[in-house]
N, C-alpha and C positions, 0 to 999 in steps of 0.2 A: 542604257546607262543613266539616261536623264531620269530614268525613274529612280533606281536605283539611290542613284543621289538624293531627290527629293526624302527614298523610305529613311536612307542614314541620316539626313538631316534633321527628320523628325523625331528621329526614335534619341539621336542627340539630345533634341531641344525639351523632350520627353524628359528623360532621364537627368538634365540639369535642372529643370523645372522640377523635380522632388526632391535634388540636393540643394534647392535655393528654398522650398518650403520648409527642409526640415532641418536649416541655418536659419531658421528660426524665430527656433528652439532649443538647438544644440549648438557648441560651439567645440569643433575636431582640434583636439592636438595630433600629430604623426611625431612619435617619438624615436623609432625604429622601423627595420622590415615588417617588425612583430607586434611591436606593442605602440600603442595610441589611448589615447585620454575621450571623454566627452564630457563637453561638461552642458549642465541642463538642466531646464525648467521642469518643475512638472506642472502641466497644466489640464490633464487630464487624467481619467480614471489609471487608465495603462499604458502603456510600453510596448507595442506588438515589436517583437522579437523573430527576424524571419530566420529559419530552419534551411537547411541543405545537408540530407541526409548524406552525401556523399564524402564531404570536407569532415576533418578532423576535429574535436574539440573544442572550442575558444575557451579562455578564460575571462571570466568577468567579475570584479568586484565593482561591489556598491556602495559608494562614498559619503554620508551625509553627515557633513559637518568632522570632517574630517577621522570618521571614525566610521572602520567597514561594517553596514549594516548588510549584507548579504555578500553571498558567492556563488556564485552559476559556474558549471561547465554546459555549454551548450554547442551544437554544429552552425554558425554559426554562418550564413548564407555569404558569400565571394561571388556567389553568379543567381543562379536561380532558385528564389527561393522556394521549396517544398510546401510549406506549411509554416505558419507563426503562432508563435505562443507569448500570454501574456505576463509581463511584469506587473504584477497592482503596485502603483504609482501611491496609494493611497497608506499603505502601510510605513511608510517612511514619515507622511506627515510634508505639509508645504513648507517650498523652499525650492533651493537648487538642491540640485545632485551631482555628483562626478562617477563615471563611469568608466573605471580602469580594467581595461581589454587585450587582450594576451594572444594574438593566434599562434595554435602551436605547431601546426601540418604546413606541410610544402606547397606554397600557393605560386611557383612560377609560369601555369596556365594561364593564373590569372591578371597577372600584371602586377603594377605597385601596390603598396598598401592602400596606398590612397582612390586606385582605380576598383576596390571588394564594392561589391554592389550593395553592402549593410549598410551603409552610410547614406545612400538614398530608399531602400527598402522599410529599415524602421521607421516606424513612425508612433505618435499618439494617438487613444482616441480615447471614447469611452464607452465603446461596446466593444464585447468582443463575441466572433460569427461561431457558433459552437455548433451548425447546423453539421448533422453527420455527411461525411466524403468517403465511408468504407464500405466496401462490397460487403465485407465480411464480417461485421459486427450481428453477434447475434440477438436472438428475440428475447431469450427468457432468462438468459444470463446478465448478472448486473459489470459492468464495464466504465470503466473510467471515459468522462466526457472528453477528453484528451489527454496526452500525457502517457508517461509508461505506470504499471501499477504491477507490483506484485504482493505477498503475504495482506491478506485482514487483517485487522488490527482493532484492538478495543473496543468492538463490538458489547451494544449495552441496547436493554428495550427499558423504555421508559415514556408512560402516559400514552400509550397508545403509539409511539413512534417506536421504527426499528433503528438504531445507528449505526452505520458501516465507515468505519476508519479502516483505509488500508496503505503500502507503503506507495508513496507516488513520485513522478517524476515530473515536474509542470514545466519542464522546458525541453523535453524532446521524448522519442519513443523507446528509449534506452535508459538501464537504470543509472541513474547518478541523483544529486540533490536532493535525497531522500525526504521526504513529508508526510504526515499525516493526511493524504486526502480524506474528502468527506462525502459520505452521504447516507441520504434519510429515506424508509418508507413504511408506511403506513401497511403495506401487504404482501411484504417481502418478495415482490415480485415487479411492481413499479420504484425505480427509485428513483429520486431527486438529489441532483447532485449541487450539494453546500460548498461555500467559500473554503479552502485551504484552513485547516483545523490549528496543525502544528508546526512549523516553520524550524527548520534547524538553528542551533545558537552555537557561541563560541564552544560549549561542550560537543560537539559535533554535528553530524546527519541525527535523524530520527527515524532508528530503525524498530521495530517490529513492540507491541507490549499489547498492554489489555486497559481498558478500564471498567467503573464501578461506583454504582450510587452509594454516595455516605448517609444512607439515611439516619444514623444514630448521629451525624460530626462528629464520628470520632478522632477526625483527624483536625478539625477546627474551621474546617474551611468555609462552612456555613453546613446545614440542615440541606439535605439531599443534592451537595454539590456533587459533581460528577469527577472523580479523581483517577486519572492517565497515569499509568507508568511505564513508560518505554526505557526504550536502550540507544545512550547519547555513544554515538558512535566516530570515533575521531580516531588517536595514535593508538586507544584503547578501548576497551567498549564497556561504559558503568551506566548506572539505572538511575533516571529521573523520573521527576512526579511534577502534573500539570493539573491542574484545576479549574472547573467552568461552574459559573454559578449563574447561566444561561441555558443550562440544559445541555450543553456541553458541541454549543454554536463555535465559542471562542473560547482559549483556554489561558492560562498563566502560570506560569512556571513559578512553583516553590523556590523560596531563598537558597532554601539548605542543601539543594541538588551537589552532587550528585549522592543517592539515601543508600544504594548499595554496590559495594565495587568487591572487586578481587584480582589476583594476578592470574586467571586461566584466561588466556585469546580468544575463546569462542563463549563470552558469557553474555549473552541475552536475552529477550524475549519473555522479560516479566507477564506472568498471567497470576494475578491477585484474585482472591473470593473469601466470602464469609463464612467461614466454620459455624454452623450452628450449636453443633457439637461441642466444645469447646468454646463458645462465644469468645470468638479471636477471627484477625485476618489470618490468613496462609497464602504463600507466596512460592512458588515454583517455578526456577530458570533452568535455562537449557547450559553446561557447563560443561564444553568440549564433548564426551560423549555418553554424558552421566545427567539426572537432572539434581540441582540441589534446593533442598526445603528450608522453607523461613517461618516465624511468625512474629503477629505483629498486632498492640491494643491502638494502632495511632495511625496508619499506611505510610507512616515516616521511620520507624526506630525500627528495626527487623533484628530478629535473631534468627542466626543460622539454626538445625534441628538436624537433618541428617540428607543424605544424599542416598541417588535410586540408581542402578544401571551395570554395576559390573556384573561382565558374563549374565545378562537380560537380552534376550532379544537379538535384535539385527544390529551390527555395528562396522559396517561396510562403509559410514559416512558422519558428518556432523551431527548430532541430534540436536534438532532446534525447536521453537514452537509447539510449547508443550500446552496442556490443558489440565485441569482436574477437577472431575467430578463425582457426586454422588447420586446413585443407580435410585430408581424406587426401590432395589430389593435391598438397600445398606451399605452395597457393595459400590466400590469406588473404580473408577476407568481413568487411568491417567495417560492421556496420547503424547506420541513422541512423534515428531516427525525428522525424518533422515532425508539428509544427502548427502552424497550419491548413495545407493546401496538397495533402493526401487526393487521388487519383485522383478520388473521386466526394465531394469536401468532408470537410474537417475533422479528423483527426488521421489517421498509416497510416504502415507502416514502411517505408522506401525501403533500399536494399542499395549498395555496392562491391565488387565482384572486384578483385585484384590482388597487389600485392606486400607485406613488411611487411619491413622489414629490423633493427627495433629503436629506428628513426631516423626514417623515413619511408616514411610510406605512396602505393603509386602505383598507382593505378588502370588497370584494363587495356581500360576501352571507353572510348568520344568522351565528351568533358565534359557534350554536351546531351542523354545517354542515361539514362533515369531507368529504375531498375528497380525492381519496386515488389514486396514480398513476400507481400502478399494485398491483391486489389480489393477486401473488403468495406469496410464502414465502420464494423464491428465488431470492430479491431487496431489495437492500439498500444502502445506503451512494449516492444516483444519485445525481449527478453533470455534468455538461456541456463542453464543451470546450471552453477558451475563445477565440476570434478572428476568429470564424471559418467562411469560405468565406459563400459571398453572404447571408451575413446578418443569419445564417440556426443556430440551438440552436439544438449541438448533445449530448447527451445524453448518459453517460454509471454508468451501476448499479453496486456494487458490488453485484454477483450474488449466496449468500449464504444468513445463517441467523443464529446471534449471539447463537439459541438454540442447534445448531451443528455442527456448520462450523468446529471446531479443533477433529471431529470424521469422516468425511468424510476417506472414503479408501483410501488415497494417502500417500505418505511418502516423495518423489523426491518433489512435492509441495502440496500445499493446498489451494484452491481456484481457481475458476475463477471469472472472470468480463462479466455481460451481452452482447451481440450483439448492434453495436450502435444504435441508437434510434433517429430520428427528431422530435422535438417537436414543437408545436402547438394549435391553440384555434382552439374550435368550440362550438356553442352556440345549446345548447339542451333545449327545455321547456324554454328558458327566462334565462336559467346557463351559464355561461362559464367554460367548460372542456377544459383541456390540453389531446391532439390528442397525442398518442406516434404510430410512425411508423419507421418501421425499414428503416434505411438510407438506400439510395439509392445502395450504394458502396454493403451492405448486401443483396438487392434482386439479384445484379449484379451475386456476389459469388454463391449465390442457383441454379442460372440459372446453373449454371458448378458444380452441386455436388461434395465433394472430396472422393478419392478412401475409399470405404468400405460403404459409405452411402449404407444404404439398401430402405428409401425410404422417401418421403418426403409427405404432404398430407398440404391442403388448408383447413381450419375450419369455418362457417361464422357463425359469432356472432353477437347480439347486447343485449347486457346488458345495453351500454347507448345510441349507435348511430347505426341506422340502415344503413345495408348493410356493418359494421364494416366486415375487414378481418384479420385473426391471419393464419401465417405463421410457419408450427413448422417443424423441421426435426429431423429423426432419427437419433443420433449420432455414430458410428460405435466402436468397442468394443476397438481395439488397435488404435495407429496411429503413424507417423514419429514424429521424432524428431522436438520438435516447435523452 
């Protein structure tokens, strides 16, 4: 017993001893069972934020200077925490902060409000430990350094760099807080993971779009700014434009947002490109189960043109995350991707061959021909890169599927993204199919296994083309830090 005493007494003087360091810095109002104030210095880079995958929700607004500069849902640690994720302290700018805190779940395990273990947990610093804690993160697939991540997004190559925007969640391993994550590589197979790109604003989350080098300024923003357009996603979902004149490290949001709206619930997923053809942009969004066409001399003033999709294809699901290209043979591919409605259930990208003339798109097989870009059930949202050399159309999938992706075993993150892909036509029986082959930069990597692979093996298929090859390797159980 006399031990026993001594261990409570410590782990006491423990746990006051980091609610008296981090009184500070913060100063706690308790307003309610539920809700509490903080208010606070920043005096360092971040905010670790501890996690507890098990509790419900919190809410949190960010106060500065009396006007909310952010909003979190987070899990927000009551007893032990899981894992922490950072706040950048530094996007606010010095000063105090107030942080208005909301728990919305049943916390009578845990005591009062004032006894949630957040309130000595948090703390500042200015590093934060990104070293990997997942068995299961893989080798050759690019993966969010923490955080939940699904759909690519605004993928662009430019000066020798590749750039991967995709939708992220920088405060837990479940979607919510929607962002632009970032990241960059030189060989699309190593990548480096960049500062938070796009930060949600009063127009809402920031879900899913593309962007595009303005080499001509045609839109004003300077000579080969890099110009975003996603989809502000809030009580409605309309399309904004962001802008980097850094190579597109950091971006800024256009005055005149929001450039395209409509009254249909499911309108997102701007993917813009340069018509050569017509020296004009074109714009293609995904529109409940239809896609509609735009163009445009400025990437701000759009005009409607025509719409793709009744009686096409699969329509078991939303059509979202579209793409559009032109083939070396003339011929144009415009991807759809659906959910639910999957070959084998739940999310998967479906394809179009045909025409594209600036105006309207015309499909060149029978309406009740679905072709589908990979059977697995681990593809979806694929999109391209734009600009990428030697004319080549790469390809990266989000490599999960809406029926489980936020139960997969990981906590540090959640998801990966396919291995890139080159796309391509080839003409089978009188069709045109799109050829996916793993880029070149990907067969390079295999040639040099990384440490722990146990083995890799060559499969020969032909489901639609003969002497097709599928390349698959074993992934190894743990691995370094990505």
């Amino acid at each position: 017993m006399k031990k026993l005493s001594i261990l409570l007494a410590a782990l006491l003087m423990s746990t006051g001893s980091l609610l008296a360091q981090n009184q500070q810095w913060f100063s706690r109002h308790i307003l309610s069972d539920k809700h509490a104030m903080v208010s606070m210095k920043a005096q360092k880079h971040y905010l670790l934020l501890p996690v507890e995958e098990k509790e419900a929700e919190s809410k949190i607004r960010v106060i500065k200077d009396g006007v909310v500069v952010d909003n979190i849902n987070i899990k927000l640690a009551t007893g032990k925490a899981d894992y922490y994720v950072p706040l950048d302290l530094t996007r606010f700018g010095k000063g105090g902060l107030l942080l208005d805190l909301t728990f919305t779940g049943s916390y009578r395990t845990v005591g009062n409000i004032e006894d949630y273990n957040c309130w000595k947990l948090m703390k500042q610093s200015d590093t934060f430990d990104t070293t990997n804690r997942e068995q299961w993160r893989p080798v050759y697939h690019h993966t969010p350094t923490w955080g939940w991540m699904n759909d690519p997004n605004g993928m662009f190559y430019k000066d020798g760099v590749w750039h991967l925007y995709y939708q992220h969640n920088a405060y837990g391993s479940i979607w919510g807080n929607i962002s632009w994550g970032h990241s960059t590589s030189t060989d699309l197979m190593h990548w480096k993971s960049q500062p938070e790109a796009i930060w949600p604003d009063a127009l809402g989350m920031v879900f899913s779009g593309s962007a595009v080098v303005d080499t001509a300024n045609t839109a004003g923003f300077g000579k080969n700014a890099v110009v975003a357009m996603f989809t502000s996603a809030d009580a409605n979902q309309t399309q904004s434009l962001a802008y980097s004149k850094d190579g597109g490290t950091t971006f800024k949001r256009y005055e005149g947002n929001p450039t395209v709206t409509s009254n249909v619930p499911d309108f997102r997923d701007p993917r813009m490109l340069w018509n050569d053809d017509t020296k004009e942009w074109n714009l293609v969004l995904a529109a409940g189960q239809q896609m509609d066409f735009y163009s445009s001399k400025d990437l701000k003033n759009w005009k409607f043109e025509s719409s793709f999709g009744e009686g096409y294809g699969c329509h078991k699901g939303v059509w979202e995350c579209p793409d559009l290209m032109k083939m070396d043979n003339g011929k144009w591919v415009l991807v759809c991707n659906i959910n639910p409605g999957g070959p084998y259930g739940g999310s998967a990208t479906q394809y179009f061959v045909g025409q594209w003339d600036g105006h309207k798109f015309t499909c060149e097989s029978k309406p009740e021909e679905t072709k589908w870009m990979d059977y697995g059930k681990d593809h979806y949202a694929t999109v391209t890169f734009s600009g990428a050399p030697n004319g080549r159309h790469v390809a990266l999938a989000w490599m999960s599927n809406w029926q489980y992706a936020a139960v997969v075993p990981t906590l540090q993150y959640r998801s990966a993204n396919s291995i890139p892909r080159d796309l391509s036509l080839f003409n089978e029986g009188g069709e045109d199919y799109v050829s996916v082959k793993p880029s070149p930069e990907v067969l390079k990597a295999f040639n040099k296994p990384a440490a722990g692979i146990s083995e890799a093996c060559m499969v020969e298929v032909s489901r639609l083309r003969p002497n097709a090859t599928i390349l698959c390797v074993t992934t190894p159980v743990s691995r370094a830090s990505p």
